[in-house]
GUKE-847885 format. One record per residue (C-alpha): residue in three letters; x, y, z. Coordinates in steps of 0.2 Angstrom, whole numbers, plus 2048, in hexadecimal, padded with zeros to 3 digits. Last residue first. Example, Ala and Ser with C-alpha at 12.3 -4.5 7.8 and 13.67 -1.06 7.14 Angstrom:
<sites>
Ser8447FB824Ala83E7EA827
</sites>
This chain:
<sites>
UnkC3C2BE83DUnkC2F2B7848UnkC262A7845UnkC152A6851UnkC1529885EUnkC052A4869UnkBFC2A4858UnkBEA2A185CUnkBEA2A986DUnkBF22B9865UnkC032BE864UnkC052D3862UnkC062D684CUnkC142E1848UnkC232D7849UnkC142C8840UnkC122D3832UnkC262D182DUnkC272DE821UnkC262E2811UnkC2C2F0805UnkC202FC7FEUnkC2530D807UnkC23303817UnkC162F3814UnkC0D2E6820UnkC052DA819UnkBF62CE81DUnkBEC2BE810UnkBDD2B7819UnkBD72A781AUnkBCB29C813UnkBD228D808UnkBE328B805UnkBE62917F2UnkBE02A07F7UnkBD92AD7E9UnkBC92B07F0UnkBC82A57FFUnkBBE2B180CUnkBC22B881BUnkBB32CA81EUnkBB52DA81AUnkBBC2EB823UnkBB72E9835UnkBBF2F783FUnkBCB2F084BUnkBD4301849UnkBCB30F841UnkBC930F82CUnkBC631E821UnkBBD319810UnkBC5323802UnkBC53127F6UnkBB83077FCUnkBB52FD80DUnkBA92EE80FUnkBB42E2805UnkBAD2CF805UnkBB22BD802UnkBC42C6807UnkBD52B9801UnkBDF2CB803UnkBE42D9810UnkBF12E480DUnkBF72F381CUnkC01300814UnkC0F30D81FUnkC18319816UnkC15328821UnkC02325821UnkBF7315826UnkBF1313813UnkBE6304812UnkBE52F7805UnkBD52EC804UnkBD82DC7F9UnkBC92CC7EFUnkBD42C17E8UnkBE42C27ECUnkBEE2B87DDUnkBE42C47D0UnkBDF2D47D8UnkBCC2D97DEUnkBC62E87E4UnkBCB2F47F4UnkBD93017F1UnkBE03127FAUnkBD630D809UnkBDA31A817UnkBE031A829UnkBE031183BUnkBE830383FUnkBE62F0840UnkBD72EF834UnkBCC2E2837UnkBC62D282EUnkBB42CB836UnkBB52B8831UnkBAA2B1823UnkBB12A3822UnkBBB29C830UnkBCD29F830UnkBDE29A82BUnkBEC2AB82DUnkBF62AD81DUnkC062B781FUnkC102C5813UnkC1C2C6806UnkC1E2B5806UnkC2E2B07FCUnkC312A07F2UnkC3A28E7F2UnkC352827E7UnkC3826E7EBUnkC292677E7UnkC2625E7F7UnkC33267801UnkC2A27A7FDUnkC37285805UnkC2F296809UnkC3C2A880CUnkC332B4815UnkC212B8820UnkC192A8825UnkC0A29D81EUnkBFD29682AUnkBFB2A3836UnkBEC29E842UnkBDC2A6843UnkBD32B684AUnkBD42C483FUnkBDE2D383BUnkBE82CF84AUnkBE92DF856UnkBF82E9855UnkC062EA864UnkC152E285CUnkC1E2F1856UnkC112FE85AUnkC1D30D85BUnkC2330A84CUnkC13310843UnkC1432184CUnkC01324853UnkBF232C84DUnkBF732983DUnkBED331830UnkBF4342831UnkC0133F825UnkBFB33A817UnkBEC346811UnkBF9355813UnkC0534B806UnkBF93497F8UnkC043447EAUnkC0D3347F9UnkBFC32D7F5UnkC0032D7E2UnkC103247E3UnkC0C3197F1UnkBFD3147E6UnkC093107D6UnkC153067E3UnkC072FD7EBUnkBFE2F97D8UnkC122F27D2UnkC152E87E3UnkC032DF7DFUnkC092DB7CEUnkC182D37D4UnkC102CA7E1UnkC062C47D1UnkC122C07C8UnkC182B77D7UnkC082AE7D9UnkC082AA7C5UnkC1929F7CAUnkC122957D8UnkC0328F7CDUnkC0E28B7BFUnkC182817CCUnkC0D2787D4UnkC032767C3UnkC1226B7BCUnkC142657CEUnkC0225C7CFUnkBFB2587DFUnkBFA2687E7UnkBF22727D7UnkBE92657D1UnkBDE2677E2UnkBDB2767DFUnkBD52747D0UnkBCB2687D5UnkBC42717E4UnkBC32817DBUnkBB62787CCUnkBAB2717DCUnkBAA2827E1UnkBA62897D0UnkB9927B7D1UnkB9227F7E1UnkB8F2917DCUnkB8628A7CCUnkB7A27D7D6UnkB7928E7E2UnkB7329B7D3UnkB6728E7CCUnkB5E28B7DCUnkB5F2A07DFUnkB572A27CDUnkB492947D1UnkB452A07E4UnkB472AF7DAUnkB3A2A97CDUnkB2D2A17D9UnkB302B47E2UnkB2B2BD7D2UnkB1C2B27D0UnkB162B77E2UnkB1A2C77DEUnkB0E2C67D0UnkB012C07D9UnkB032CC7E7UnkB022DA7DAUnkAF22D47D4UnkAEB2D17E3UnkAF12E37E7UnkAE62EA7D8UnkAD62DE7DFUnkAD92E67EDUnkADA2F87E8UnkACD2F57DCUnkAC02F07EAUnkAC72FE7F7UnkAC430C7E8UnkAB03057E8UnkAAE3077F9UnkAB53187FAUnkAAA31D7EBUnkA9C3157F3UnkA9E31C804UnkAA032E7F9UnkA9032B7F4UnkA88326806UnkA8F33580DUnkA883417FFUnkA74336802UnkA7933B816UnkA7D34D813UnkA6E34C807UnkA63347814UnkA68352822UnkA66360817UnkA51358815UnkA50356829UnkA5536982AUnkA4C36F81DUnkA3D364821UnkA4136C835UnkA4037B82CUnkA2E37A825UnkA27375836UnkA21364840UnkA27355833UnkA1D348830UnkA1434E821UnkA2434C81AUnkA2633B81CUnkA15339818UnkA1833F806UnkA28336803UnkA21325808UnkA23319818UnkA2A30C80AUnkA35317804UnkA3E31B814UnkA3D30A818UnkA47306809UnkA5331680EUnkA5830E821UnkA5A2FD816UnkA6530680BUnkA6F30F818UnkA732FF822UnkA7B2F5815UnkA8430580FUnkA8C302821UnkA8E2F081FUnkA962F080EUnkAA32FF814UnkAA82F5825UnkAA92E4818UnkAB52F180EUnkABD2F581CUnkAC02E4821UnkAC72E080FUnkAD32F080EUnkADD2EB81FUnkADE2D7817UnkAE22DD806UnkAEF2E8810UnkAF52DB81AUnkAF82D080AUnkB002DF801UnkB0C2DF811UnkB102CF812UnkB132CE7FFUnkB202DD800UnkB282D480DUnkB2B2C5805UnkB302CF7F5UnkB3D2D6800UnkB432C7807UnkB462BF7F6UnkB4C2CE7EFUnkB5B2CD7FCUnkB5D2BB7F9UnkB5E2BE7E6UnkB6A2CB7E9UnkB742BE7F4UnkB752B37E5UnkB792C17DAUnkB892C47E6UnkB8D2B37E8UnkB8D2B07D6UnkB972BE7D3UnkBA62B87DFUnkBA32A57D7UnkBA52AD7C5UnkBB52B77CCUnkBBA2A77D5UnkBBA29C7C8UnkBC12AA7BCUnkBCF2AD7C8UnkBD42997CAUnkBD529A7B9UnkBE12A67B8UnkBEA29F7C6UnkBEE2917BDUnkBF02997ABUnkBE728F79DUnkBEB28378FUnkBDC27F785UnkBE2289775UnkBF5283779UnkBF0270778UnkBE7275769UnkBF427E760UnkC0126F768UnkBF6263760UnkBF226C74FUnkC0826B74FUnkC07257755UnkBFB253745UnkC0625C73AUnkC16257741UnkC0B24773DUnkC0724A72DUnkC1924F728UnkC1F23F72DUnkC14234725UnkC17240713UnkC2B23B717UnkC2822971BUnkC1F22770BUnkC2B231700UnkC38227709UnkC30216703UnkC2F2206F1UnkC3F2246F0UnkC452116F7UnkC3B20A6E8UnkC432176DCUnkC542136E2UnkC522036E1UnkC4B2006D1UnkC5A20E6CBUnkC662026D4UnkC621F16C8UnkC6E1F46BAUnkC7C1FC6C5UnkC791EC6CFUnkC7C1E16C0UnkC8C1EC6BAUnkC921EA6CCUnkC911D96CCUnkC991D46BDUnkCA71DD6BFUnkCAB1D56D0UnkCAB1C56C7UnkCB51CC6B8UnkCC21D26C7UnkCC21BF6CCUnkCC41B76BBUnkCD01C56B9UnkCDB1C06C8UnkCD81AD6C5UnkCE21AF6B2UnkCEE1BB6B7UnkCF41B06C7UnkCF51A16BBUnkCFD1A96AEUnkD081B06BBUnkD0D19D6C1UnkD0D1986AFUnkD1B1A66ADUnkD251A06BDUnkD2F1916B3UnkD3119E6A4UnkD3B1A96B0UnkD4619B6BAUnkD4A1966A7UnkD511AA6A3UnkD5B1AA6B4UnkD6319A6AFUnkD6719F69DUnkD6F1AF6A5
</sites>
């Protein structure tokens, strides 16, 4: 025991020693934390107000980037749409510009003919000046001889009757001469008016068609980079792509609403055909002469790598081409419709529907009844995003079909696709 008892003192400055470092050490550690308790509420209001900063930073710029996106969304416009107004102010344009042309000639012609009339009412006037020419002088020497030997001069009482009724006839002559001559001279100087103001008028058609062109070739110039945007850029590609299938949706919904009402008035759809529809499989005229250059069915764009359906076909040709119908019967529709531009539809009876799209001009209205090869508006671009062509479908009961089963090969189109 006494052993056990020294082995324990011998360890006690050992433990002395241990105690002794061990709350040196732990008085260290102490010491610390008690100096940065001290000095954390400096920190923590420095770093509040660092975050404060950040945070008012960030909110300006969620700020900034939100008025962005407002703006951004303000400017942002539809593809197509804006293809539509382009070509709905360049449609108008036309139209006014083709007015103008039209008054243009017409004033021409109005100013020919005022000047031919001056010219008419002139030499008659000089006819009227020589003639009263004439008469005065005959009455100056009439005056000189003398009233008195004048009549002297005559034979017989009657024959001064006579002489003197021949007289006034010729004095009433002479007035209405004047009065004639005098109606010429106000008439000219009236159509000298008017030709000075139609030659004003025609100073102003000629300024308003200059201005009317530089604006036509700007719309154009507005297509062209849009159009251009449209095949370059896939972003657009695509938007553009999708608003054409609205738009084939669209369309879809007008042929279904005018199938519904046609098929109202059952007497006035039947005897339009002259022939059954099936029976001409393959044996109708081309709606135009051109080459197809988008096919009926399922189209894989490899560039962009979208795939959609074509309802119908688009045949390329010159501007300004004749478009004809392939059948007879009757335009249910003719205006213009967003993706299509300017679009005649024609009822051929039991189901059957002819469109035509892309025109630069509609001759036909609503009601109109059409013959076969009959020309029904000319090829234009409204609507195309490939230049002049025109848009063709064939419809039964609103569902499409191949145009080109229908359609017998042309010259143009001798490799056609065929489904």
């Amino acid at each position: 025991m006494n052993s056990r008892r020294y082995q324990n003192l011998k360890r006690i400055p050992k433990i002395l020693t241990f105690l002794f470092f061990a709350f040196l050490f732990l008085g260290i550690i102490f010491s610390e934390t008690v100096g940065s308790e001290a000095e954390k509420p400096e920190e923590i209001k420095v770093q509040l107000d660092k975050e404060r900063r950040e945070l008012k930073s960030l909110q300006r710029k969620i700020k900034d980037k939100k008025n962005q996106i407002q703006e951004t969304k303000k400017k942002e416009k539809k593809v197509i749409s804006e293809l539509n107004r382009i070509e709905k102010e360049l449609f108008r344009r036309q139209k006014e510009l083709k007015q103008y042309e039209k008054d243009f000639k017409e004033k021409k012609k109005e100013i020919k003919a005022i000047s031919n009339e001056i010219e008419r009412l002139t030499s008659e006037i000089k006819n009227k000046e020589n003639q009263l020419a004439n008469q005065i002088k005959a009455l100056y020497k009439l005056s000189r001889k003398g009233m008195l030997d004048t009549i002297s001069s005559f034979g017989s009482f009657p024959e001064l009757i006579r002489q003197y009724d021949y007289m006034s006839r010729i004095i009433d002559y002479n007035m209405v001469n004047i009065t004639d001559y005098t109606q010429k001279l106000e008439m000219v100087q009236k159509h000298k008016q008017e030709l000075e103001d139609s030659e004003k008028k025609l100073v102003e058609l000629t300024e308003k068609t200059r201005l009317v062109q530089k604006k036509i070739l700007q719309h154009q110039k507005e297509k062209t980079v849009l159009l251009a945007k449209i095949k370059s850029e896939k972003e657009l590609h695509l938007k553009a792509l999708e608003e054409l299938k609205q738009a084939s949706r669209h369309l879809q919904a007008l042929i279904d609403k005018l199938e519904k009402k046609v098929t109202t008035d059952v007497s006035g759809s039947k005897d339009l055909l002259k022939k059954d529809f099936n029976s001409l499989k393959g044996k109708l005229s081309f709606p135009v002469e051109g080459e197809v250059i988008t096919y009926f069915g399922k189209h894989e764009d490899p560039e962009f790598s979208t795939v959609s359906f074509n309802k119908g076909i688009e045949i390329a040709s010159r501007m300004g081409s004749p478009i004809k119908a392939v059948l007879d019967g009757t335009v249910i529709y003719s205006d213009w419709f967003k993706g299509y531009g300017n679009i005649i539809i024609i009822d051929h009876g039991d189901g059957y529907y002819t469109i035509f799209g892309h025109a630069s001009e509609l001759f036909k209205k609503v009601g109109d009844r059409v013959n076969a090869e009959e020309v029904i508006g000319l090829v234009g671009d409204t609507g195309s995003l490939k230049g002049a062509n025109l848009y063709f479908e064939i419809r039964h009961h609103g569902k499409p079909l191949n145009p080109l089963d229908w359609l017998k090969p042309n010259k143009s189109n001798h490799s056609q696709k065929r489904k």
